[in-house]
C-alpha positions in Angstrom: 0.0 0.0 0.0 3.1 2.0 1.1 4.4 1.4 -2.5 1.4 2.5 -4.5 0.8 5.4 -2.6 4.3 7.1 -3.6 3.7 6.0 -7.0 0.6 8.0 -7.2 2.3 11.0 -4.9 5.1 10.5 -7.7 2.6 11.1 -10.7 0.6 13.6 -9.2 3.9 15.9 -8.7 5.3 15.3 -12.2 1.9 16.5 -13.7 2.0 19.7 -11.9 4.8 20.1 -13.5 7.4 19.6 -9.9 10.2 18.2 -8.5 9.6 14.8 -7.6 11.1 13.1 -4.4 11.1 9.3 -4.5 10.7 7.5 -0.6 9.9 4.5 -1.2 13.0 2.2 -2.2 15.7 5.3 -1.6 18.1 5.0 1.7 17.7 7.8 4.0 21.5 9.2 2.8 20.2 8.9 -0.8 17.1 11.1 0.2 18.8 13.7 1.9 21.2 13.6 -1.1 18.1 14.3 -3.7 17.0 16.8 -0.9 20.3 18.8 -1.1 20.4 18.4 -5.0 17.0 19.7 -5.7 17.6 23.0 -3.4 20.9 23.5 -5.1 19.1 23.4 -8.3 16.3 25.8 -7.4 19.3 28.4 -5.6 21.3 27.9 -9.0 18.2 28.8 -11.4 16.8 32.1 -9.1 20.4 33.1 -9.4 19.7 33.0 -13.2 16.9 34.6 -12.6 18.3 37.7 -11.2 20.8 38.0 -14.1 19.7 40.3 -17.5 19.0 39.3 -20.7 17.3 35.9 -20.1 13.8 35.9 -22.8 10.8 35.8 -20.7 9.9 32.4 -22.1 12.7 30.6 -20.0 12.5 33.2 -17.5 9.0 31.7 -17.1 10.3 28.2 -17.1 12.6 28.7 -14.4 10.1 30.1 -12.1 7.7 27.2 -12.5 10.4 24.8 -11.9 11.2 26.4 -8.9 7.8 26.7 -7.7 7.7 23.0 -8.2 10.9 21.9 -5.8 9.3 24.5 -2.7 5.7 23.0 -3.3 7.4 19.6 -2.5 10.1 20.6 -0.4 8.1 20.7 2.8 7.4 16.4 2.6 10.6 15.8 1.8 12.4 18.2 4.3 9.5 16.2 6.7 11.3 12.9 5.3 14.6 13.9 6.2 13.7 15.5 9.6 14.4 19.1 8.9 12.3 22.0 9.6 12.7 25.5 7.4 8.9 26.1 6.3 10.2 29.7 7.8 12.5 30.0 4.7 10.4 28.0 2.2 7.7 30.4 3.0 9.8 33.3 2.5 11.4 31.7 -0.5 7.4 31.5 -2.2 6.5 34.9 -0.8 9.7 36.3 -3.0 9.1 34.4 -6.2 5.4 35.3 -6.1 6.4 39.2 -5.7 9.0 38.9 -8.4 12.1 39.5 -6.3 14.6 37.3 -7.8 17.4 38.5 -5.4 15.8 37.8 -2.3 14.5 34.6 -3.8 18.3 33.8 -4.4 19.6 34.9 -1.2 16.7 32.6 0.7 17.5 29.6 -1.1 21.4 30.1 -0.7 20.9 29.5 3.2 18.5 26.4 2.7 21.9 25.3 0.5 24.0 26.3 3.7 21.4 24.2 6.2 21.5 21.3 3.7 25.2 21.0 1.7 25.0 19.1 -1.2 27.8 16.0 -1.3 29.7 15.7 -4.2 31.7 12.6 -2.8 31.7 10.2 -5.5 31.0 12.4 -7.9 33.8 15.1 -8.0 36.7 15.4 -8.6 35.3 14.1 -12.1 36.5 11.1 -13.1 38.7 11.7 -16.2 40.6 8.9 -17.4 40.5 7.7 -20.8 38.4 4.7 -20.2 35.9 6.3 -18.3 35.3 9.4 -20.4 35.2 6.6 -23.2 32.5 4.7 -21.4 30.8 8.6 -20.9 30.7 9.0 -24.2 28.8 6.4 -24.9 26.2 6.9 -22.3 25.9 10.9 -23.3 25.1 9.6 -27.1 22.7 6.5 -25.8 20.5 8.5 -23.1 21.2 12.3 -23.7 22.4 13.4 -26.9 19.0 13.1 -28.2 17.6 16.3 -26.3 20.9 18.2 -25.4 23.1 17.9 -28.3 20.7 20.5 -30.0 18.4 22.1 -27.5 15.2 23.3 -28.5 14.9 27.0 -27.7 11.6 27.9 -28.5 10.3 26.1 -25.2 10.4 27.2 -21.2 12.9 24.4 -20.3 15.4 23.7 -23.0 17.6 20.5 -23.0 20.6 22.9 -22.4 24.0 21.5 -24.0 25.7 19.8 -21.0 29.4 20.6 -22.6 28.3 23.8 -22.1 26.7 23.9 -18.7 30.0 22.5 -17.2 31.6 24.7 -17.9 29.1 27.7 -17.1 28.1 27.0 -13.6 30.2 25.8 -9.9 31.2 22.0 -10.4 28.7 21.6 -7.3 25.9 22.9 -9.0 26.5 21.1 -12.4 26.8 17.7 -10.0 23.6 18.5 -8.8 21.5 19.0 -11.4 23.4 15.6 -13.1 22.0 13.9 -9.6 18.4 15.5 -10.2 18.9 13.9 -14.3 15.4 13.9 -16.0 13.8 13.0 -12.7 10.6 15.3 -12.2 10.4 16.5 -15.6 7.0 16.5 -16.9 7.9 14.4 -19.8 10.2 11.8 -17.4 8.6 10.7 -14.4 11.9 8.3 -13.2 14.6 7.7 -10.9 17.8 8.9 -12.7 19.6 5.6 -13.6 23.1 6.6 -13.4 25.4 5.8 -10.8 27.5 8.5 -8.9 30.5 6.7 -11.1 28.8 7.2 -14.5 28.2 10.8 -13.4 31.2 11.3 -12.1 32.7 9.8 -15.8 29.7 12.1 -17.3 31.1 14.9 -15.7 34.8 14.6 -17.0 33.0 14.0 -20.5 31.1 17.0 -20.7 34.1 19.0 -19.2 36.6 17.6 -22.1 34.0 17.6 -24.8 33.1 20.9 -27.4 30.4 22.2 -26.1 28.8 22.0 -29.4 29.0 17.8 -28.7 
């Protein structure tokens, strides 16, 4: 019953168009994990939300995908024993008024109260055969969407060559962590492991970005 439940929870969240936080199978160190991804995430998108010159169409899409991870934060911050409604509240109250700054600055101390652990993960793992073994996972699961983004929608497939190299190692190891999982097209647990990240990673930092 337990089981079915977080399936439907899990549906329900990806059709509003959330972030979706798995219970059911996860360890409580992979939850908190996901926890601390998906708040690094959100921080990292209202910073690009403060910044000029984004088009209103992604600018749009960034604020409903962070209205997505607060309107599930609160269950999974309940999962993992924490307790910041305080600054979630704030954090809705700033997004829903516009203020991008203020939404950055609240979300940067929910990133301080739940750090984000990139053991595993970086340094990235550059050797030959990994990045080899990288390149073949980028062209088999994500080349398809990211290699040439679509930007006449909200959420572009950004290229990942290109986001490595754009954004704090952190922050780029998060969102690989967070994968397609709570997209509205992808309702899934991402199926990499922290090594084929990690190997992912060093890929994406070696690679053209145009790759």
């Amino acid at each position: 019953m337990r089981r079915r439940f977080n399936v439907i929870l899990a549906a329900l969240l990806v059709f509003a168009g959330g972030a979706v936080v798995s219970f059911g199978s996860a360890t409580a160190a992979d939850g908190a994990r996901r926890l601390a991804a998906d708040i690094l995430v959100a921080a990292g998108d209202a910073g690009r939300l403060a910044r000029p010159g984004i088009q209103d169409l992604h600018r749009r899409g960034l604020r409903e995908r962070i209205a997505g991870t607060l309107a599930v934060l609160p269950l999974s911050l309940k999962q993992a024993g924490g307790r910041s409604q305080g600054r979630i509240e704030d954090a809705r109250a700033a997004l829903a008024a516009g203020d991008a700054v203020r939404l950055s600055g609240v979300l940067a101390g929910l990133t301080a109260a739940y750090p984000f652990s990139v053991r595993g993960l970086l340094p990235a793992d550059g050797r030959p055969a990994a990045v080899a073994g990288a390149k073949a996972l980028h062209e088999r699961l994500c080349a398809g969407c990211h290699d040439a983004p679509d930007l006449e929608v909200d959420r572009p497939a950004w290229n990942l060559s290109a986001l490595a190299r754009s954004m704090p190692p952190g922050e780029f190891a998060a969102r690989m962590v967070v994968g397609v999982k709570g997209e509205r097209l992808m309702a899934m647990d991402n199926p990499l492991t922290d090594a084929e990240i990690s190997a992912l990673i060093g890929y994406y930092l070696a690679a053209p970005p145009s790759q």
